[in-house]
C-alpha positions in Angstrom: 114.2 120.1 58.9 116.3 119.4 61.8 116.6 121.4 65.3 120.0 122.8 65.7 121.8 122.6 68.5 122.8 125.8 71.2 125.5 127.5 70.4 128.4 127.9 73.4 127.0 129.6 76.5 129.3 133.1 77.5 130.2 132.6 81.3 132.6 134.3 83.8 134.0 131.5 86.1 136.3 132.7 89.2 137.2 129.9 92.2 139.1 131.3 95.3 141.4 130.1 98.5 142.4 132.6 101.1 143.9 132.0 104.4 144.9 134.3 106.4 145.9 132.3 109.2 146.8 128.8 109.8 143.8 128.7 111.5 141.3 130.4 109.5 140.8 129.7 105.9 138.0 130.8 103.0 137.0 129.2 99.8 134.5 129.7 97.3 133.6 130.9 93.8 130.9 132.4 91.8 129.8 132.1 88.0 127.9 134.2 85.4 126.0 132.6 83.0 124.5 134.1 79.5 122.8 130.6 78.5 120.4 131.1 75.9 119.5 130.0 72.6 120.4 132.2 70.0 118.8 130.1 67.1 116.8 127.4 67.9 114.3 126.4 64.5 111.4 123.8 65.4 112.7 123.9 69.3 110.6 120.9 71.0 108.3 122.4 74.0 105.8 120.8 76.6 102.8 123.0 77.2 100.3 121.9 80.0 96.9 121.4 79.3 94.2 123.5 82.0 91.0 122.3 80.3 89.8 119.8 77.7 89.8 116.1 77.5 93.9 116.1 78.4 93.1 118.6 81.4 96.2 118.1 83.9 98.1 116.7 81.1 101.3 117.9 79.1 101.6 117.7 75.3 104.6 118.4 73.1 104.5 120.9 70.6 107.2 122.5 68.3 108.0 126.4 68.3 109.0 128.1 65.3 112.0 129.2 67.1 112.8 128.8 70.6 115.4 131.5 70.0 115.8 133.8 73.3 114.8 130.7 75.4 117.1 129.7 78.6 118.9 126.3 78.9 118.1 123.9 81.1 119.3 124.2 84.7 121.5 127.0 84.0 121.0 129.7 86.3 122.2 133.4 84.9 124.3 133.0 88.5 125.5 130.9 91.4 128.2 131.2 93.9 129.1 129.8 97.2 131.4 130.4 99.7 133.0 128.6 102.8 134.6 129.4 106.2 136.6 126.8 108.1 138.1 127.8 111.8 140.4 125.6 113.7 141.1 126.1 117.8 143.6 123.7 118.7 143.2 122.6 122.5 144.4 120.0 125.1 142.6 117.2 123.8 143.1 117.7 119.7 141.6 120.2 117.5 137.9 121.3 116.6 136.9 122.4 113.1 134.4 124.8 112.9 132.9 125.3 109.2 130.3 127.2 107.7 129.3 126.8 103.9 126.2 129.0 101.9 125.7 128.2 98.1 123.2 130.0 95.9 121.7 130.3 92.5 119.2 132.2 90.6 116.5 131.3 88.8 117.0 128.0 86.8 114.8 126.5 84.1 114.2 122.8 84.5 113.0 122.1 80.8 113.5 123.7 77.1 110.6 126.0 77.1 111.6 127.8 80.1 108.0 126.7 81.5 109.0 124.7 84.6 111.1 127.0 86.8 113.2 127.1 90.2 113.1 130.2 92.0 116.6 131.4 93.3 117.5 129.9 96.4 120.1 129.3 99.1 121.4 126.2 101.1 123.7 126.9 104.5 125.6 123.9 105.9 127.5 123.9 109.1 129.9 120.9 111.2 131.8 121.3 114.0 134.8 118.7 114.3 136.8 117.3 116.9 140.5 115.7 115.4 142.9 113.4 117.9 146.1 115.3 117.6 147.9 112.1 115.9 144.7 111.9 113.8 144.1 109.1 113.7 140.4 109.5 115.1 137.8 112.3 114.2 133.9 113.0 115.3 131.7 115.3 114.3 128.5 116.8 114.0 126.8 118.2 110.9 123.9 120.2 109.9 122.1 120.7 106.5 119.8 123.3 104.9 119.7 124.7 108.4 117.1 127.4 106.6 115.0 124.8 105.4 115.2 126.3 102.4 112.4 124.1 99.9 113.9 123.7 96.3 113.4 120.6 94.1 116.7 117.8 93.3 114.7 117.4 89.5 112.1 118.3 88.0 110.2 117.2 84.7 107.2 117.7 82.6 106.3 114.1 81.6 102.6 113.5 79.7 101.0 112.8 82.9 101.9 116.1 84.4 104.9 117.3 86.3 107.0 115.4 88.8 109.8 115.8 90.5 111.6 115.2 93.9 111.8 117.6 96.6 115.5 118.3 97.9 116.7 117.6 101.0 115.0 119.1 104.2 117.1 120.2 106.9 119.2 117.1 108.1 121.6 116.9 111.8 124.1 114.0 111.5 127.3 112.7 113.4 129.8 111.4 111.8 132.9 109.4 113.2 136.4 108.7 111.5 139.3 106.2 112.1 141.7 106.6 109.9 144.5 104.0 109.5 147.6 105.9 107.7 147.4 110.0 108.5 147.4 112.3 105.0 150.2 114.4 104.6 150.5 117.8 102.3 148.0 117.8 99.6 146.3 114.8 100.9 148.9 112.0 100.2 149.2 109.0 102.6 152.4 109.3 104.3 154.0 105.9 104.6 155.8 105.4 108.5 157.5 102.7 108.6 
């Protein structure tokens, strides 16, 4: 007999853009996820053996029903939100931004045994723009909470792996840019 699949996950999806100002701006969105299996006969699961002869190990077994079991890396919710200020000056503009994303608990496999506790990740830049911009610099900053989640993670017969996600990183960046954007991003041709 064959494993059927999931059927369709329920979510609420909502996406926003506010600005109140030509200077200040917000964006973000946030979803709602019911992802579980509502019938799932012979569901495929990895259970880790403590003790024994395969001690460390993983081994694949089959459930009766894996019905009531989350789906992989679906957290029930996640959202994010952003804030971008402009202050024009003398000398060009400077972008200040501010982003935070979130998400709940997530399950990395089928059998809801390897897990990621909820967690958030808050990014910040600060950019200076040439008023003809044509030229941009900036400095960035990532996970400033050095919040510790994994990129992946996996439950292989060996054990489980997976790689940790980026620590907190500080970057500059720098920008020449040949032919300005116009409204909605398009290249505006001056000849």
């Amino acid at each position: 007999e064959e494993s059927n699949p999931p059927k369709p996950a329920t979510s609420i999806d909502v996406d926003f853009a506010v600005q109140p100002s030509h200077r200040l701006s917000f964006a973000g969105g946030f979803e709602i996820l019911d992802a579980k299996f509502t019938d799932w006969p012979l569901a495929a699961v990895t259970i880790h053996n403590e003790s024994g002869p395969l001690a460390g190990q993983n081994t694949t077994v089959q459930l009766a029903n894996g019905k009531g079991l989350r789906m992989t890396n679906a957290p029930k919710f996640s959202g994010n939100i952003g804030v971008n200020y402009t202050i024009p000056s003398a000398i060009g503009s400077f972008a200040l931004d501010a982003s935070y994303s979130y998400r709940s608990l997530s399950y990395w496999d089928p059998g809801n045994r390897l897990s990621e506790k909820a967690y958030g990740i808050l990014n910040g830049s600060i950019t200076w723009k040439s008023d003809d911009e044509r030229f941009d610099l900036g400095l960035f900053g990532r996970n400033l909470t050095k919040t510790r989640y994994y990129a992946q993670f996996t439950d292989v017969a060996q054990g489980d792996i997976g790689p940790p996600g980026a620590p907190r990183t500080f970057g500059v960046r720098a920008g020449l840019h040949f032919c300005p954007l116009g409204p909605g991003g398009f290249a505006i041709n001056r000849a």
